[in-house]
TORZA-271746 format. One line per 5 residues: number of its first residue (from 1); their letters; for each residue x, y, z of N, C-alpha, C. Coordinates in nm, 4 decimals, m for minus. Layout:
! TORZA-271746
NUM = a = X:Y:Z:X:Y:Z:X:Y:Z | ...
! end
This chain:
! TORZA-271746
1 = xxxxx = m5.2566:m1.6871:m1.7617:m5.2189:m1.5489:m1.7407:m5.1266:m1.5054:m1.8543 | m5.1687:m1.4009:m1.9384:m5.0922:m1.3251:m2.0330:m4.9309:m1.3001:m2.0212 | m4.8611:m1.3117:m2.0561:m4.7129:m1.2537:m2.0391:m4.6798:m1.1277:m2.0756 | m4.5977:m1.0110:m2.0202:m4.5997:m0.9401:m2.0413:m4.5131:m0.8865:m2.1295 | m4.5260:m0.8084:m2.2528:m4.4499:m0.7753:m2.3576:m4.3370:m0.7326:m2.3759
6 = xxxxx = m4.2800:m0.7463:m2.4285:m4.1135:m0.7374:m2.4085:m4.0497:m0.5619:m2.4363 | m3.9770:m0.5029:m2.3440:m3.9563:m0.3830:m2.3628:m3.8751:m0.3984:m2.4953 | m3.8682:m0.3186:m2.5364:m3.7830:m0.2655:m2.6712:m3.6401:m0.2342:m2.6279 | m3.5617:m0.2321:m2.6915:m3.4323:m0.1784:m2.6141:m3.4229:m0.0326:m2.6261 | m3.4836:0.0347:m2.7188:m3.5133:0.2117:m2.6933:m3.5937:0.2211:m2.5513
11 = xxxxx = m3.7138:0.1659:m2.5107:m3.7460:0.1638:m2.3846:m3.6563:0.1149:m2.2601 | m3.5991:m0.0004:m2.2782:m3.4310:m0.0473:m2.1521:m3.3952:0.0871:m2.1347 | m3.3426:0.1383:m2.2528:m3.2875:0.2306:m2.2312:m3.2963:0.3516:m2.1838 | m3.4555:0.4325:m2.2071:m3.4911:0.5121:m2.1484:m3.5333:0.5044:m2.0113 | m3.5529:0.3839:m1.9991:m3.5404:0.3362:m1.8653:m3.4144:0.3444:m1.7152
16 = xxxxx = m3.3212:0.3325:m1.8111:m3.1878:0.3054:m1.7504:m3.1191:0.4602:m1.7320 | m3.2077:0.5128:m1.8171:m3.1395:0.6678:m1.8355:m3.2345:0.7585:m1.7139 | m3.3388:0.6835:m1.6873:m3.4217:0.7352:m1.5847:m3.3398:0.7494:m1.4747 | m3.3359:0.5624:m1.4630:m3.2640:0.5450:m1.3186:m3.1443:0.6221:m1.2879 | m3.0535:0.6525:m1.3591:m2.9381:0.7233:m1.3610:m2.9719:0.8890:m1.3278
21 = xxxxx = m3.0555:0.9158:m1.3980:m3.0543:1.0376:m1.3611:m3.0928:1.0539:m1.2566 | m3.2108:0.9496:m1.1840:m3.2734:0.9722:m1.0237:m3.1131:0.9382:m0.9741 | m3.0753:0.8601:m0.9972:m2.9548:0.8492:m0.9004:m2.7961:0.9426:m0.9036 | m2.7711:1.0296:m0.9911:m2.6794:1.1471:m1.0332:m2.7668:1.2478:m0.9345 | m2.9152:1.2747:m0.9656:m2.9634:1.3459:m0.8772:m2.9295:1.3783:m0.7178
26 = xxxxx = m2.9308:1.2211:m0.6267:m2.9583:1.2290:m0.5294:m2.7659:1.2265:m0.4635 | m2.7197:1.1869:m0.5726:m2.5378:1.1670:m0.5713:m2.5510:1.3598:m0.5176 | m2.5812:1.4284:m0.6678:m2.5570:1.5498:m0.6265:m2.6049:1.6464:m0.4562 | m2.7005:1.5830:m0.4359:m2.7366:1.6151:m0.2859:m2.6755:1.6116:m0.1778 | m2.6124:1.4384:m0.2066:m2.5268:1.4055:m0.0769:m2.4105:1.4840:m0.1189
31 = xxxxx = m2.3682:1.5043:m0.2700:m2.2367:1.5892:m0.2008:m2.2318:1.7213:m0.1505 | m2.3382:1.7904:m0.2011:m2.3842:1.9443:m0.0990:m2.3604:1.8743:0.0583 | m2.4250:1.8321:0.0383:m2.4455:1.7979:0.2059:m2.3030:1.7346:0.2900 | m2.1929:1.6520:0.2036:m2.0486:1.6322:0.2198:m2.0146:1.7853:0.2156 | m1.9863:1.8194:0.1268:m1.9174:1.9709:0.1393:m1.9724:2.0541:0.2601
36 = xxxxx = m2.1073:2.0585:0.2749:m2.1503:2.1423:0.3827:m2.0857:2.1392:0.5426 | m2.0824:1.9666:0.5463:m2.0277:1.9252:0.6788:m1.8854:1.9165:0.6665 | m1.8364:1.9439:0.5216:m1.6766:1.9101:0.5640:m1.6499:2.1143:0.5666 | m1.7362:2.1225:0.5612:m1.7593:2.3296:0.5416:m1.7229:2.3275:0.7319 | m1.8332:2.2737:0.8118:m1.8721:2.3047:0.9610:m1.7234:2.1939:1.0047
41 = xxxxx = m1.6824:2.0926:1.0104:m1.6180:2.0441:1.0484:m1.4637:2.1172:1.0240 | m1.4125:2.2270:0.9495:m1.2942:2.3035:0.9382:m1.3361:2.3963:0.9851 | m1.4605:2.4773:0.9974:m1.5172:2.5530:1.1460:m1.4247:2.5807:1.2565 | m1.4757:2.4291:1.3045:m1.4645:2.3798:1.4149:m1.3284:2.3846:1.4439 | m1.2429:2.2691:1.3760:m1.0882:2.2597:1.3712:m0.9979:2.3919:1.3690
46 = xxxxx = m1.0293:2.5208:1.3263:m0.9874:2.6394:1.3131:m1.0604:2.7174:1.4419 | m1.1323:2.6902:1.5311:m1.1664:2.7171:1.6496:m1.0490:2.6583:1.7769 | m1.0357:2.5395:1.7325:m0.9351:2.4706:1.8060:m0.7964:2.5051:1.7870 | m0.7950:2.5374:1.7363:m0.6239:2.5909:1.6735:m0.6239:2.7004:1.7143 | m0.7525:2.8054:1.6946:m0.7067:2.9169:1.7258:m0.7069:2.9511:1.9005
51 = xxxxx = m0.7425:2.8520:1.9359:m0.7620:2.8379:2.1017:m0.6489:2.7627:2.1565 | m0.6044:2.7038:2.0997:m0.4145:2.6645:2.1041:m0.3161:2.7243:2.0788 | m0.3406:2.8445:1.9729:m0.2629:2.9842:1.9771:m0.2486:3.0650:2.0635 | m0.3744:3.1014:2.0936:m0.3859:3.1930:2.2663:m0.3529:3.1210:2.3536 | m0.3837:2.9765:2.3969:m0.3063:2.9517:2.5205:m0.1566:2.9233:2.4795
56 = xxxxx = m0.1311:2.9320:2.3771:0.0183:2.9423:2.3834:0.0916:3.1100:2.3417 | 0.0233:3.1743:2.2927:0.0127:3.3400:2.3001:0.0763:3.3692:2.4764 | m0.0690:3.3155:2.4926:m0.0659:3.3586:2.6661:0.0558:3.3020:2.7526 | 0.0590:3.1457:2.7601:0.2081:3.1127:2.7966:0.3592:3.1951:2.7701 | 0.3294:3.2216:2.6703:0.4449:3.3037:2.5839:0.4441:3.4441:2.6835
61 = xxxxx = 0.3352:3.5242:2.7180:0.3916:3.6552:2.7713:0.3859:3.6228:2.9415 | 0.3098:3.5105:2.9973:0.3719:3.4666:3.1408:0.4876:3.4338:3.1354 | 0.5726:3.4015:3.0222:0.7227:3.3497:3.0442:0.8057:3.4320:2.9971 | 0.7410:3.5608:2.9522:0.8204:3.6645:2.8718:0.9093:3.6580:2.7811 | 0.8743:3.5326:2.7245:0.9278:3.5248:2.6351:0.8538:3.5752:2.4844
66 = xxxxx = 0.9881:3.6201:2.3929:0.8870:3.6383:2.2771:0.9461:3.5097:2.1731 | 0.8295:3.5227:2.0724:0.8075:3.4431:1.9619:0.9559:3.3632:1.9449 | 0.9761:3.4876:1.9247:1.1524:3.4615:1.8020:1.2657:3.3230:1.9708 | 1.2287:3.4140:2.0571:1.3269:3.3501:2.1732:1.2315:3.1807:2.1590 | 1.1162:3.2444:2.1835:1.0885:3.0244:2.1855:1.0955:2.9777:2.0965
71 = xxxxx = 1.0924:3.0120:1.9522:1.1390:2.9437:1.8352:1.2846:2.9438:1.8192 | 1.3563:3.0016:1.8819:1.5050:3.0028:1.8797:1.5270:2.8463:1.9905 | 1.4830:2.8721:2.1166:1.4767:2.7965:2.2424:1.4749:2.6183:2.1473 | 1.3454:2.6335:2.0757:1.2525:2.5116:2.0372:1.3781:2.4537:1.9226 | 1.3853:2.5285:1.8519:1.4730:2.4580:1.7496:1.6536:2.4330:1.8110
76 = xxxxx = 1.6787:2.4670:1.8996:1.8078:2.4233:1.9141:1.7783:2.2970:2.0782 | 1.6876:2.2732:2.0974:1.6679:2.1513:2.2293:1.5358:2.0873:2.1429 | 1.6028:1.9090:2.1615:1.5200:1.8096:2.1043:1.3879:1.8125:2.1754 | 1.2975:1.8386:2.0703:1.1945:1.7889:2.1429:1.1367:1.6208:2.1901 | 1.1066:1.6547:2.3065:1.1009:1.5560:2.3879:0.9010:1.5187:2.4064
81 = xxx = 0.9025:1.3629:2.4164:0.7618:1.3363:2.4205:0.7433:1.2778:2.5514 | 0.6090:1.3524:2.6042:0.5288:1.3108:2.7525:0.5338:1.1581:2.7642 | 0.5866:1.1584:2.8874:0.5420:0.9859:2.9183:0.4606:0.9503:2.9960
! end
């Protein structure tokens, strides 16, 4: 059986420049696709926050208190953690 001829190193190379580019290619895809989901995933997180604002909005005018009084309240008593 014949052996097969030896690439040239201008061919390695155009070779190698192939592979790279298929693979820069598919790099560039996944990071659309990173950015996209890190796009929907701060969505999300800014849904949640803003739904932790209103129920604390809302707490705030059942206790009649305003802003300035619970940030006054908050910063002069340690906050304390649930046990």
């Amino acid at each position: 059986m014949p052996r097969k001829k030896a690439k040239t190193l201008e061919e390695r190379i155009e070779e190698l420049d192939g592979d790279l580019n298929e693979l820069n290619a598919r790099k560039a895809k996944l990071d659309e696709k990173i950015e996209e989901l890190t796009g929907q995933k701060q969505e999300l997180l800014n849904k949640i926050e803003a739904q932790k604002l209103a129920e604390l909005q809302a707490a705030l005018q059942r206790s009649g208190l305003t802003v300035e009084d619970a940030i006054a309240r908050l910063a002069v008593q340690p906050l304390t953690t649930a046990s």
